[in-house]
N, CA and C atoms as an extended XYZ file, in Angstrom:
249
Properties=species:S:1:pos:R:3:atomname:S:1:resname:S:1:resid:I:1 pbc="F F F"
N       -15.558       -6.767       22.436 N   UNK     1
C       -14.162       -7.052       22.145 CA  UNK     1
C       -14.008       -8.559       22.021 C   UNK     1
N       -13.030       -9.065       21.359 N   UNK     2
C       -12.911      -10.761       20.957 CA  UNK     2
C       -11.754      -10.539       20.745 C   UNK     2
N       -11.498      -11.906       21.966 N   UNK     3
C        -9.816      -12.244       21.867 CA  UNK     3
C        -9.930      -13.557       21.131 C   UNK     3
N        -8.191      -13.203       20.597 N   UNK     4
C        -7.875      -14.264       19.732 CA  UNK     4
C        -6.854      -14.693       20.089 C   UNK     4
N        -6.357      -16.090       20.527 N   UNK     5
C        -5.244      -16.444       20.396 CA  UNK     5
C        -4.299      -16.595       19.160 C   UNK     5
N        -2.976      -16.483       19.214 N   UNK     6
C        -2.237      -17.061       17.716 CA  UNK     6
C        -0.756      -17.251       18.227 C   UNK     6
N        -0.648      -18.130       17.479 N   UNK     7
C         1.123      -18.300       17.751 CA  UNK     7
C         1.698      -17.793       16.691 C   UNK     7
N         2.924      -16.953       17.359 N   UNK     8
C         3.802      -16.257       16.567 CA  UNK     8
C         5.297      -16.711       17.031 C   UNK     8
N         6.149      -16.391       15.948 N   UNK     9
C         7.810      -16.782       16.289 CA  UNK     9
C         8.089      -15.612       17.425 C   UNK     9
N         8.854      -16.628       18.218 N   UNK    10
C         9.407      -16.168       19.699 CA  UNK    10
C        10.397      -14.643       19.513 C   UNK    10
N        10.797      -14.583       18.111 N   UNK    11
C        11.986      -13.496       17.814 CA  UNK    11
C        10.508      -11.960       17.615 C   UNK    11
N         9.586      -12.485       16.851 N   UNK    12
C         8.389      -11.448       16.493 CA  UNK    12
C         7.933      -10.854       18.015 C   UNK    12
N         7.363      -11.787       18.917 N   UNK    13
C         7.140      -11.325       19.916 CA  UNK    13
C         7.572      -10.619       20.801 C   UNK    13
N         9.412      -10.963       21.048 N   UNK    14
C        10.505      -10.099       21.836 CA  UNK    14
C        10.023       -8.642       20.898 C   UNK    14
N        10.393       -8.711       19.670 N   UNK    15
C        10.057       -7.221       18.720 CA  UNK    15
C         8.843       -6.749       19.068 C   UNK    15
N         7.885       -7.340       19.450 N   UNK    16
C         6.825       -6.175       19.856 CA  UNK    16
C         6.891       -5.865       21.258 C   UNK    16
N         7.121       -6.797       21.981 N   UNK    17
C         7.038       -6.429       23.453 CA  UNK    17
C         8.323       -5.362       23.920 C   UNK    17
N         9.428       -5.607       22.981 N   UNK    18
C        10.464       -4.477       22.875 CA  UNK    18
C         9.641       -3.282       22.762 C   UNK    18
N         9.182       -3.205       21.537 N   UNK    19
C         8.511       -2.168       20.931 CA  UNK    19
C         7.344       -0.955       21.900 C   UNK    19
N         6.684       -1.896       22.450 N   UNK    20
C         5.330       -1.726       22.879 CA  UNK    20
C         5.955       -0.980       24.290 C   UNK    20
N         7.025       -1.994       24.806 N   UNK    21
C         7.558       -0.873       25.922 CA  UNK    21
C         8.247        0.146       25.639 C   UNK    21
N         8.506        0.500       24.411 N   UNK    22
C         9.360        1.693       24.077 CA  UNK    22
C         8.304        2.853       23.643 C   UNK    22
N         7.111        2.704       23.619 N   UNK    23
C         6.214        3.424       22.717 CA  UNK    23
C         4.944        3.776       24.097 C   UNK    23
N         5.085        2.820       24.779 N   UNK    24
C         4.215        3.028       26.052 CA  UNK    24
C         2.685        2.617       25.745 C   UNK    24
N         2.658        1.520       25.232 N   UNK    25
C         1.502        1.068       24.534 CA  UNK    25
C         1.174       -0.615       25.378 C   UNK    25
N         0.049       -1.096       24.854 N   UNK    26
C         0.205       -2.748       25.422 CA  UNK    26
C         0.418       -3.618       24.152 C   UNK    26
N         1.048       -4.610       24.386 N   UNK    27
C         0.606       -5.149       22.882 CA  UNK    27
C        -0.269       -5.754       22.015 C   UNK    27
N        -1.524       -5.940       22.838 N   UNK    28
C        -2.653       -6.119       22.833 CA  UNK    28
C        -3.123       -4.797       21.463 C   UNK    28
N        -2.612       -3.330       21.835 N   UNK    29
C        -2.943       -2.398       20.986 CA  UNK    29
C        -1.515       -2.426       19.917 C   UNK    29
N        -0.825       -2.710       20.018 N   UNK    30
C         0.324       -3.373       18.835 CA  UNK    30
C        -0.140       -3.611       17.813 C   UNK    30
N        -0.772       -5.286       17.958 N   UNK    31
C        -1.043       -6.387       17.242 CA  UNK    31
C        -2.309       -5.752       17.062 C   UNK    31
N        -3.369       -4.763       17.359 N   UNK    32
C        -4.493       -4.164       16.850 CA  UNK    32
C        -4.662       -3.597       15.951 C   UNK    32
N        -3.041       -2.500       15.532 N   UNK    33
C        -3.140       -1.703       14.967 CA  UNK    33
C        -2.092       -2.587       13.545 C   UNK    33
N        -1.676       -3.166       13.970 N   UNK    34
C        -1.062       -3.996       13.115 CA  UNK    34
C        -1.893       -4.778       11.930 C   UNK    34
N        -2.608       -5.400       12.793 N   UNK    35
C        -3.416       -6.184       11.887 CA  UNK    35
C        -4.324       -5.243       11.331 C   UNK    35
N        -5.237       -4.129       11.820 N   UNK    36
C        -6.107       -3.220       11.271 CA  UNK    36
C        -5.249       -2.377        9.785 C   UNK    36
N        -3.826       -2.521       10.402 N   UNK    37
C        -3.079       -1.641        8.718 CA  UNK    37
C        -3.613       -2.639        7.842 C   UNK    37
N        -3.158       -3.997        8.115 N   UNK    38
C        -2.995       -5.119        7.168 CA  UNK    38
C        -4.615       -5.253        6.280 C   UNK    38
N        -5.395       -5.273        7.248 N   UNK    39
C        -6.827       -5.600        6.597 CA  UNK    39
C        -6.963       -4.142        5.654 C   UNK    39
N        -6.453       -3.265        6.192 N   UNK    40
C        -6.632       -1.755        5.271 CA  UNK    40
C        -5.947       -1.720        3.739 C   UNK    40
N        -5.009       -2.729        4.222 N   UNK    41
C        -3.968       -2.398        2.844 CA  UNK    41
C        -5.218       -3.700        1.618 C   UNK    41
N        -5.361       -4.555        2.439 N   UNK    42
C        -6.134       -5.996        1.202 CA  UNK    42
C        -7.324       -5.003        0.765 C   UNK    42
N        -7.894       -4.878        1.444 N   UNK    43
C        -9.295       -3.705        1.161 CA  UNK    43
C        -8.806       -3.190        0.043 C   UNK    43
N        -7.411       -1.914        0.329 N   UNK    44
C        -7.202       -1.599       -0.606 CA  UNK    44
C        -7.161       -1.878       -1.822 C   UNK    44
N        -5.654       -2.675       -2.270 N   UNK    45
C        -5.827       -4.069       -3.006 CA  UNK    45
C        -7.206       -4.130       -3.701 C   UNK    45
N        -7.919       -5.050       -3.198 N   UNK    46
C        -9.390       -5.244       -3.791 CA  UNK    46
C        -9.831       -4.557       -4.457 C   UNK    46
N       -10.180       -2.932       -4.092 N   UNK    47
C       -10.786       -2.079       -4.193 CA  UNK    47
C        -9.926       -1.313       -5.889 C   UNK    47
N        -8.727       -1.299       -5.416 N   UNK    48
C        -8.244       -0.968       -6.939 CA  UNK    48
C        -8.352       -2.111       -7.840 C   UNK    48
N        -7.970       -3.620       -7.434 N   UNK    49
C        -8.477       -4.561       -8.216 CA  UNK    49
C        -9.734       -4.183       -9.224 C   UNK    49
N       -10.402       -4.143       -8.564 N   UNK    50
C       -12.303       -3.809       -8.997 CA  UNK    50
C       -12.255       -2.344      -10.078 C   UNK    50
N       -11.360       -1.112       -9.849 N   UNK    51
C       -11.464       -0.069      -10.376 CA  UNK    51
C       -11.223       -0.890      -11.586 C   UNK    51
N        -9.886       -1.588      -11.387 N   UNK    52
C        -8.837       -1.460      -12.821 CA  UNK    52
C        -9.641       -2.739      -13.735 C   UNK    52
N       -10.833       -3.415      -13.310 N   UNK    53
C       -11.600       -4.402      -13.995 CA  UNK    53
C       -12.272       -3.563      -14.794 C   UNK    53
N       -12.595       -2.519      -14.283 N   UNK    54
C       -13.936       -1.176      -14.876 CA  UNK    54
C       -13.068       -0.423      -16.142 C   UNK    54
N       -11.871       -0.469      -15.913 N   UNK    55
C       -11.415        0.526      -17.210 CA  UNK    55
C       -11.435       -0.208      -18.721 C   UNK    55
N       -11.007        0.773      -19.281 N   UNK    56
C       -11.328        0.423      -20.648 CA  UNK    56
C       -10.546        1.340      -21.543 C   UNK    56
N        -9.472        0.553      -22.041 N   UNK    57
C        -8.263        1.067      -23.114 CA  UNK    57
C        -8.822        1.855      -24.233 C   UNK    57
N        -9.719        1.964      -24.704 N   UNK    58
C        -9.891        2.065      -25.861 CA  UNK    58
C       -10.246        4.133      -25.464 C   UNK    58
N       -11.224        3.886      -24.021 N   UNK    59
C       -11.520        5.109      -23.574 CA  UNK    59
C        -9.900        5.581      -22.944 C   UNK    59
N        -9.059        5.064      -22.499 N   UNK    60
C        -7.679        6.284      -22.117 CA  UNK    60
C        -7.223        6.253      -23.176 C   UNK    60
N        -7.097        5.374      -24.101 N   UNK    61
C        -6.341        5.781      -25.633 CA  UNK    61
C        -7.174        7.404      -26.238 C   UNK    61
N        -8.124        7.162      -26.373 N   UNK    62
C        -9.410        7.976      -26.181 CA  UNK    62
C        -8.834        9.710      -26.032 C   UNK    62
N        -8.558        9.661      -24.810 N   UNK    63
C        -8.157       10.629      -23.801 CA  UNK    63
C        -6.685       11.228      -24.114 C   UNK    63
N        -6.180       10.258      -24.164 N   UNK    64
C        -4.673       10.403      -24.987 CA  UNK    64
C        -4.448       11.004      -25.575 C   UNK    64
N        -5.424       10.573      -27.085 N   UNK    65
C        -4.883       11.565      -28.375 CA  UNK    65
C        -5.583       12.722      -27.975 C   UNK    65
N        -6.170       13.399      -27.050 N   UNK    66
C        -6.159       14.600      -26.784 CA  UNK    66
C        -4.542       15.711      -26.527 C   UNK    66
N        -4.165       15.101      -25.552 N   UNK    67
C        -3.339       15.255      -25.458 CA  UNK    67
C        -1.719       16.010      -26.038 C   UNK    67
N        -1.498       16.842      -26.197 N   UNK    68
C        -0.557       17.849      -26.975 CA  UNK    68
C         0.869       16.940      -27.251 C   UNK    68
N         1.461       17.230      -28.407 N   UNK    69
C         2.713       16.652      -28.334 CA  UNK    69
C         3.404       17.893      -27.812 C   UNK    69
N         3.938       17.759      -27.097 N   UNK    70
C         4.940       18.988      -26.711 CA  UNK    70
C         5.759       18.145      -26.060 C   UNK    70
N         7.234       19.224      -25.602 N   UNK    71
C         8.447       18.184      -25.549 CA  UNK    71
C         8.405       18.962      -23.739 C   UNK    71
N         9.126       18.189      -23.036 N   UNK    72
C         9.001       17.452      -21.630 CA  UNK    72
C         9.451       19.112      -20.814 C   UNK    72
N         8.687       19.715      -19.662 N   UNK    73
C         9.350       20.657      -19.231 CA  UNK    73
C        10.573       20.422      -18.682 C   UNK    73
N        11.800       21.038      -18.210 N   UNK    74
C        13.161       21.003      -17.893 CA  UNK    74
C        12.861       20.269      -16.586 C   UNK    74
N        13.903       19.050      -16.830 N   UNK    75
C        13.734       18.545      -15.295 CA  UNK    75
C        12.462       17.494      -15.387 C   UNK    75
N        11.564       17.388      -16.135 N   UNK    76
C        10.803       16.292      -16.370 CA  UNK    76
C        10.822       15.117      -17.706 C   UNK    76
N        12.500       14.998      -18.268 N   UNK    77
C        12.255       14.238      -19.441 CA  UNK    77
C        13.067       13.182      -19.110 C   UNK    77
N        12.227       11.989      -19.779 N   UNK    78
C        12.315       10.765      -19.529 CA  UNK    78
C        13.784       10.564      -19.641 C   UNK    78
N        14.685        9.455      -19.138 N   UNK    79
C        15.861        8.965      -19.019 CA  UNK    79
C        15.988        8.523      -20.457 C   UNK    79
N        17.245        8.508      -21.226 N   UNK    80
C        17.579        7.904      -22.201 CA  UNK    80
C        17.943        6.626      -22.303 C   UNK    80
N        17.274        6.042      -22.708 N   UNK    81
C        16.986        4.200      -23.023 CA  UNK    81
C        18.036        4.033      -23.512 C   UNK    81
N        18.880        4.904      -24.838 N   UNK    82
C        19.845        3.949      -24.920 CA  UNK    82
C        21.263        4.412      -24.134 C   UNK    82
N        21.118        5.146      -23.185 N   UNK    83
C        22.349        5.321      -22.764 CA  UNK    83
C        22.899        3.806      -21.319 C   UNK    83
């Protein structure tokens, strides 16, 4: 385990230590799970970054004109632009 110090605004801290006693937690596991979303979400991020470098228009255009013209089932057609 590795502690880290950090300074945070005095209003953030009341909010977790509020929190942490309302939830029955320490805030030690707060700020764990907090920061573990955060690193989950950039990962994420990245990770679609990298997909959407790999695609290639020409292949979903591709895919597209497969695609049927047929008109929108009830309840799925687009909003009218010019209204």
């Amino acid at each position: 385990m590795t502690t880290i110090q950090a300074n945070i605004p005095d209003s953030l801290a009341r909010q977790v230590r509020e929190f942490a006693q309302r939830e029955h937690v320490s805030m030690d596991m707060l700020f764990s799970i907090a920061l573990a979303s955060q690193v989950s979400g950039w990962k994420n991020r990245d990770n679609i970054k990298q997909r959407a470098q790999r695609g290639d228009w020409r292949k979903f255009d591709s895919v597209m004109e497969k695609v049927r013209d047929v008109p929108a089932m009830p309840g799925d057609e687009l909003p009218d632009a010019s209204a």
